[in-house]
DOBA-212903 format. One record per residue: x, y, z of N, C-alpha, C in turn. Coordinates in steps of 0.05 Angstrom, whole numbers, padded with zeros to 5 digits, always signed. Example, Ala and Ser with C-alpha at 12.3 -4.5 7.8 and 13.67 -1.06 7.14 Angstrom:
+00264-00114+00156+00246-00090+00156+00264-00066+00156/+00257-00045+00142+00273-00021+00143+00258+00001+00157/
REM end
This chain:
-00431-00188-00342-00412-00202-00324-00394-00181-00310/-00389-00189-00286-00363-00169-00270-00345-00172-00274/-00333-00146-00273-00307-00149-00279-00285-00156-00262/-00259-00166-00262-00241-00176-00253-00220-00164-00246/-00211-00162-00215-00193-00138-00205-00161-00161-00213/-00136-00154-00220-00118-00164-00218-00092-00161-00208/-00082-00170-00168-00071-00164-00157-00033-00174-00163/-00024-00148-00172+00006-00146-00174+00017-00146-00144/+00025-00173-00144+00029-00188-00116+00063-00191-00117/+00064-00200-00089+00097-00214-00086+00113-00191-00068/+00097-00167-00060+00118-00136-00047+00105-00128-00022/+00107-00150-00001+00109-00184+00001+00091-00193+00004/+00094-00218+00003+00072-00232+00002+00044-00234+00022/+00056-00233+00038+00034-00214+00082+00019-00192+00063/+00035-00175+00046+00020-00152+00046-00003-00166+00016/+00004-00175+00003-00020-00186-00017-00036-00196-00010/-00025-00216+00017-00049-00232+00023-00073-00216+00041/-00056-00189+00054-00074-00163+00071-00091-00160+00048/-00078-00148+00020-00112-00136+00002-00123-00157-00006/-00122-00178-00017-00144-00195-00015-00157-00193+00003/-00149-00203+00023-00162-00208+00053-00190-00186+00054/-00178-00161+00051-00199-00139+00048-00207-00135+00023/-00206-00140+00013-00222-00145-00015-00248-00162-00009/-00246-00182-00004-00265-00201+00016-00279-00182+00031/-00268-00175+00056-00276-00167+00072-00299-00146+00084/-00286-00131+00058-00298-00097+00045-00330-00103+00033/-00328-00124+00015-00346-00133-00004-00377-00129+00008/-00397-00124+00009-00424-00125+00010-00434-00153-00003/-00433-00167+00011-00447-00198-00005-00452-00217+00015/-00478-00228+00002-00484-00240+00016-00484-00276+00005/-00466-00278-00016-00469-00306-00023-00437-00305-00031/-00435-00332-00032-00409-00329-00055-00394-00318-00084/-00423-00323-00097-00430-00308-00126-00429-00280-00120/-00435-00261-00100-00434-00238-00102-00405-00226-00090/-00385-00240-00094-00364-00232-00086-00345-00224-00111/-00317-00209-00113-00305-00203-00138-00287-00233-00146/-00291-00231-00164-00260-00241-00177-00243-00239-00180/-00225-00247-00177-00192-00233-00168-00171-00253-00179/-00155-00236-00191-00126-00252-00205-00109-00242-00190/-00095-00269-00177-00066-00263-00162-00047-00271-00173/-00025-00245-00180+00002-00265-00178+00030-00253-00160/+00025-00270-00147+00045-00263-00123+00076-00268-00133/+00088-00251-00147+00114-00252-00158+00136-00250-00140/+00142-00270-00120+00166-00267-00107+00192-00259-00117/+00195-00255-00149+00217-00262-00159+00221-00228-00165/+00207-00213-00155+00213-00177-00156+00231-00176-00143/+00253-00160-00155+00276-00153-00128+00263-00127-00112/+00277-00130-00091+00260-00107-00078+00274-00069-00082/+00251-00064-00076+00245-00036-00089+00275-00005-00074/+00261-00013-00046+00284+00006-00042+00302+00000-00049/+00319-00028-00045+00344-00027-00049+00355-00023-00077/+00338-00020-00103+00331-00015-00123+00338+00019-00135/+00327+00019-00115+00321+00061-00103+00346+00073-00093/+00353+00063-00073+00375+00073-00051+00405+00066-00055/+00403+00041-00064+00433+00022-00069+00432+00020-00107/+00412+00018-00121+00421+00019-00149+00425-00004-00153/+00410-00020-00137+00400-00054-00137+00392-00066-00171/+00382-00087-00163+00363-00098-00196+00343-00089-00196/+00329-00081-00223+00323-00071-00228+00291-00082-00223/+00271-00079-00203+00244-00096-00205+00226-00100-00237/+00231-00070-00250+00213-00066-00266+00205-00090-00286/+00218-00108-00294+00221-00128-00307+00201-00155-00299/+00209-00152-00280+00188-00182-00267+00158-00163-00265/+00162-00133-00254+00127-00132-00254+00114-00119-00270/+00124-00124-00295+00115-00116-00323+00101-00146-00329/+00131-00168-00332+00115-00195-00326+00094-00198-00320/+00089-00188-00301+00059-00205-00280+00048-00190-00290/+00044-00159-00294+00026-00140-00300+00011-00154-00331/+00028-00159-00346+00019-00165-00366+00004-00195-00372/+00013-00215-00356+00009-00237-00347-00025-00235-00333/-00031-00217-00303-00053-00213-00306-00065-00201-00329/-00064-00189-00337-00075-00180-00354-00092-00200-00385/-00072-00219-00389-00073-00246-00406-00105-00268-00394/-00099-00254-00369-00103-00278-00346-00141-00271-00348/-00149-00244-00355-00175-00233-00359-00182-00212-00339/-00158-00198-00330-00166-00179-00312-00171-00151-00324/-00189-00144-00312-00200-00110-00325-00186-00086-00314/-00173-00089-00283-00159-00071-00263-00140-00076-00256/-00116-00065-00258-00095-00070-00239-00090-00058-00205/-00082-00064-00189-00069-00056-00170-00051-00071-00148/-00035-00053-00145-00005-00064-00135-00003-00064-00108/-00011-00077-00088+00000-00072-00061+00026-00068-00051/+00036-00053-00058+00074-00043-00051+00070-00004-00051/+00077+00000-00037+00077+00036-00040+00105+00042-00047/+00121+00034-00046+00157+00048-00058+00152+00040-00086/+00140+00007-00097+00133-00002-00121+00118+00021-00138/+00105+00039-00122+00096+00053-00154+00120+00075-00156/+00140+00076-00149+00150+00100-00157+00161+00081-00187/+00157+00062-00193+00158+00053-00228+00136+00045-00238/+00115+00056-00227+00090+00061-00235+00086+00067-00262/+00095+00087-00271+00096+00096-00300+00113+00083-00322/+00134+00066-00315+00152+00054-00331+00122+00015-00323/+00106+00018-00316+00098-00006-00324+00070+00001-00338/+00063+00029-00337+00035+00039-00355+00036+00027-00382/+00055+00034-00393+00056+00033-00429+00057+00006-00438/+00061-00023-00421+00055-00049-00425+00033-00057-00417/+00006-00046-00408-00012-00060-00410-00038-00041-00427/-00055-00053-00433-00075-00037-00445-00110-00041-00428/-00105-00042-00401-00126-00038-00382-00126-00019-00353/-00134-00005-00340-00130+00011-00313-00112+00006-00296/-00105+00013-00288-00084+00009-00270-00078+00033-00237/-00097+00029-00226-00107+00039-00210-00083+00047-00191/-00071+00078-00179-00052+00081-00162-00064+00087-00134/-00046+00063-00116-00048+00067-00091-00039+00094-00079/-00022+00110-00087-00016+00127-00070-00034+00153-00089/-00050+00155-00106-00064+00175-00112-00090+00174-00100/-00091+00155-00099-00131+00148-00083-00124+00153-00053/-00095+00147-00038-00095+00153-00009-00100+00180-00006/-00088+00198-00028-00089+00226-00030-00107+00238-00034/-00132+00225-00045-00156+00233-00050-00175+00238-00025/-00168+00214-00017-00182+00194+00006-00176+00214+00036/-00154+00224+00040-00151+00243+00051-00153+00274+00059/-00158+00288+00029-00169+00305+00025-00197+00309+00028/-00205+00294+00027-00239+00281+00028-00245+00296+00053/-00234+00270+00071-00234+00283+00095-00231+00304+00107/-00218+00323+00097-00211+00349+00107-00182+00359+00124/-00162+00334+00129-00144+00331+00137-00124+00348+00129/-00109+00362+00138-00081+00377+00126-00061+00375+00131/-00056+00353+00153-00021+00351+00158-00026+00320+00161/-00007+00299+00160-00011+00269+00162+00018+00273+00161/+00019+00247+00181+00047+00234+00191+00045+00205+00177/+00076+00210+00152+00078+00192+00133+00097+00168+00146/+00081+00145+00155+00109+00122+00160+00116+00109+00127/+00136+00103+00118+00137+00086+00104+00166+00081+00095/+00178+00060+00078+00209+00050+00073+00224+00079+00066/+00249+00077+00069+00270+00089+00070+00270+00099+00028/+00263+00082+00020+00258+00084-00010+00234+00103-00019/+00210+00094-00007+00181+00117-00012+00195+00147-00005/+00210+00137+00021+00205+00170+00022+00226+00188+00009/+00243+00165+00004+00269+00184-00020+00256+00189-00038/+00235+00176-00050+00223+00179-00084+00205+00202-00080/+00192+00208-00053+00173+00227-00050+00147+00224-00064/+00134+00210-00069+00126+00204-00082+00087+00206-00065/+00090+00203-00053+00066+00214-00028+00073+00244-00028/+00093+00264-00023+00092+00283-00019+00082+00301-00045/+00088+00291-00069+00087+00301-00089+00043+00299-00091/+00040+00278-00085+00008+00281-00082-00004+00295-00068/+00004+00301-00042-00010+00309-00032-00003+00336-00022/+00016+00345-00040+00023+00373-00047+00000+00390-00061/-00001+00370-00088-00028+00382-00108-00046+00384-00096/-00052+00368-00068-00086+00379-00052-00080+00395-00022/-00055+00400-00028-00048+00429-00007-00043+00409+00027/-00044+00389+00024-00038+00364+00049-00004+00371+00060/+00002+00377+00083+00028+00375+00094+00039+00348+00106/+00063+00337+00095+00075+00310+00115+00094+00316+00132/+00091+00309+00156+00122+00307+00171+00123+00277+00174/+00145+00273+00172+00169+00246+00170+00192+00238+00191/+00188+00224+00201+00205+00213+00227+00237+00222+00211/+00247+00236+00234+00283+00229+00222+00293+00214+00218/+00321+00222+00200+00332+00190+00202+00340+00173+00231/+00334+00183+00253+00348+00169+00275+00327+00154+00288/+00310+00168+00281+00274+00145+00278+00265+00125+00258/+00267+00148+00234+00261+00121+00202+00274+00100+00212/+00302+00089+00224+00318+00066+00231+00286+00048+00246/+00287+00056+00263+00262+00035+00273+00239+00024+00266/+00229+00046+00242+00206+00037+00224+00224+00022+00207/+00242+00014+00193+00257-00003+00172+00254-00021+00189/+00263-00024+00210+00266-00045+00223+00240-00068+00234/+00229-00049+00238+00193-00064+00245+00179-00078+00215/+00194-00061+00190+00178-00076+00168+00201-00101+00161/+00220-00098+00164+00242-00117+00147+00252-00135+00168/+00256-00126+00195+00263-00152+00208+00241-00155+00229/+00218-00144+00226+00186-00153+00240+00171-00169+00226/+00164-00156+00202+00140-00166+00187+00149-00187+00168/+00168-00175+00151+00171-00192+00125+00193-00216+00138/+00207-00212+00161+00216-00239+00169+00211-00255+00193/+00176-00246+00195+00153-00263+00211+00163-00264+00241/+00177-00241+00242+00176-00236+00267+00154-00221+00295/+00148-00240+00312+00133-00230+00342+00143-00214+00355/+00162-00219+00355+00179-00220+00381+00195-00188+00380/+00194-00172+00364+00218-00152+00358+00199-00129+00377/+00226-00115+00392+00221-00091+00407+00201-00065+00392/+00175-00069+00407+00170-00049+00392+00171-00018+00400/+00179-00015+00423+00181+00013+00442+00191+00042+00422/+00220+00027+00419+00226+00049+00390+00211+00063+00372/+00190+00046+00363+00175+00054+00334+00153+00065+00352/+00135+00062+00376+00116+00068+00383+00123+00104+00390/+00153+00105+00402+00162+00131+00413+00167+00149+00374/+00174+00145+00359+00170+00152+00330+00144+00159+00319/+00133+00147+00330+00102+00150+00320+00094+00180+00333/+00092+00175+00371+00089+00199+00377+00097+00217+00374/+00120+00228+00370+00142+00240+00366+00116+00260+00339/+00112+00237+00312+00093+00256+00296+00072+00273+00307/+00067+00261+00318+00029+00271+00332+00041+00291+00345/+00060+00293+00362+00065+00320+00373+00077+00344+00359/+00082+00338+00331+00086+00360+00315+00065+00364+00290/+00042+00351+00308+00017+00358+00295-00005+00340+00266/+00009+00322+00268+00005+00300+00250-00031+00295+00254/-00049+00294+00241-00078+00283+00244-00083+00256+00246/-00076+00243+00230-00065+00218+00222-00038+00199+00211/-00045+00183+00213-00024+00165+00206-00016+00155+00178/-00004+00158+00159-00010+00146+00137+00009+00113+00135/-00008+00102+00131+00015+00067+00139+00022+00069+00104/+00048+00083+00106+00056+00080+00071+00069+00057+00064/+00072+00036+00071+00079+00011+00068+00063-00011+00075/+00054-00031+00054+00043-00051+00051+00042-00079+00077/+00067-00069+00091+00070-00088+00107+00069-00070+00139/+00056-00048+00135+00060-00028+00160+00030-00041+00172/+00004-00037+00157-00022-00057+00161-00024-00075+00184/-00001-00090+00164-00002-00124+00182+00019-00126+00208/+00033-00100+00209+00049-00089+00229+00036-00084+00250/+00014-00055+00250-00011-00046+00275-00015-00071+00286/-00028-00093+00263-00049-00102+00277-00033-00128+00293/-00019-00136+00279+00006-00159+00292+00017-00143+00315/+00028-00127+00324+00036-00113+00351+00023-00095+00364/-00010-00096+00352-00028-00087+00372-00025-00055+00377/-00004-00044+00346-00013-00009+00351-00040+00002+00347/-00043+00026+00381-00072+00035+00368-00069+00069+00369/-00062+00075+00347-00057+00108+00342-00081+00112+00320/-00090+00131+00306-00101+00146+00292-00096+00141+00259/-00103+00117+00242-00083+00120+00217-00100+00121+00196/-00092+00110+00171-00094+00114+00150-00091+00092+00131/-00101+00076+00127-00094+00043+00113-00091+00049+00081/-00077+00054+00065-00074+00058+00035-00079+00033+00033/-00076+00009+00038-00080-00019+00035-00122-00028+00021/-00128-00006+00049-00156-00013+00052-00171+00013+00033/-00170+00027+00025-00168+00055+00008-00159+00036-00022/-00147+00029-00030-00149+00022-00052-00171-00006-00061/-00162-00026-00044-00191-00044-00041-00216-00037-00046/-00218-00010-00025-00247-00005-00029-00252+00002-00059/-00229+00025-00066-00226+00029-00090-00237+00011-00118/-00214-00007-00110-00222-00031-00131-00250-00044-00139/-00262-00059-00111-00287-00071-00110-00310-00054-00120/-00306-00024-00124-00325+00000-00136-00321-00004-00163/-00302-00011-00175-00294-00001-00200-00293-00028-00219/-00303-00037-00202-00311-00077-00221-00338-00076-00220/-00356-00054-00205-00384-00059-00202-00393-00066-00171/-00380-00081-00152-00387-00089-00133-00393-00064-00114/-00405-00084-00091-00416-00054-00071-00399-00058-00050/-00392-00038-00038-00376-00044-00009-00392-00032+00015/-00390-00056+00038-00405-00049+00060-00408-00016+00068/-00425-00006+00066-00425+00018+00083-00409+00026+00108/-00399+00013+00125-00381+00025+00147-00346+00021+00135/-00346+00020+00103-00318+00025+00092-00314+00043+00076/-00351+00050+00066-00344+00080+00050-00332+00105+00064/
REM end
């Protein structure tokens, strides 16, 4: 029997419903039976991460130990978290479960190196990049980041928190597009979308730069590691 991937959901909810989506999508199948199994629990009730990080907020770890363990009950063999600031308590939720727990931001790092890439322009929350937590990976495979300033980061916060997660069309995106370039001209290869809700950001405002989906990198990840096959134009 295959095994069962189990998605630590709710950081937000757009972005859980993005890796499913590609979880699906990724899949090699040609019936319904040949698709994965998947446990969701979309825990709205996580406080959120940066402000957790930055302000000394509530504390998330609690609710996604919950779910973590909860899938886990539920018959899942894998974990993975769609939130990138969320793993910087990655390791404070290891020691509560007793199955894999697969990190998004170590497989981006992999996934990158692969390629042959050496410098990548990191977008992601004001929290990832305090925790460093990308840099620290892709230090160990000799990878360089440059990082929008803070007089730029302002516009990427803004595109995830009052664009995406509060279902906004309509928000100016000129700012964030001039941020973006801004990397590539100090030599950036790629893009790394270090936020869960950066994904559904591109494709909702129609950015087309050079990137990096950690979203779709762990998916593929996952659907390998239950047994399933993933289409060839995602390896």
């Amino acid at each position: 029997m295959r095994k069962t991937i189990g998605i630590l959901g709710g950081m937000g909810p757009l972005a859980t419903c993005d890796l499913f989506s590609k979880i699906i999508q990724i899949t090699d199948a040609s019936c319904d039976q040949e698709h994965v199994r998947i446990c969701i629990d979309n825990n709205t009730e996580i406080s959120d991460r940066t402000n957790a990080i930055i302000r000394h907020g509530k504390d998330p770890v609690p609710e996604m130990v919950k779910s973590a363990v909860r899938l886990q009950s539920f018959g899942a063999d894998v974990l993975i978290m769609p939130c990138n600031t969320a793993h910087y308590f990655y390791d404070r939720i290891l020691p509560f479960v007793d199955i894999p727990f697969l990190s998004m931001i170590d497989e981006t790092a992999k996934a990158i190196s692969d390629r042959g890439l050496r410098k990548i322009g990191l977008l992601a929350t004001d929290g990832t990049l305090q925790t460093a937590v990308y840099e620290k990976a892709f230090k160990k495979r000799g990878i360089s980041i440059v990082v929008p300033p803070p007089e730029n980061q302002v516009h990427i916060m803004d595109l995830i928190y009052n664009g995406v997660k509060a279902g906004n069309k309509e928000i100016d995106t000129k700012p964030t597009k001039k941020t973006i370039e801004d990397l590539f001209r100090k030599g950036a290869q790629t893009l790394v979308l270090g936020c869960t809700e950066l994904p559904v950001a591109f494709d909702l405002y129609g950015f087309d730069y050079p990137k990096t989906d950690p979203t779709l990198i762990l998916a593929s990840r996952a659907v390998q590691f239950v047994g399933a096959k993933v289409k060839k134009e995602y390896l």
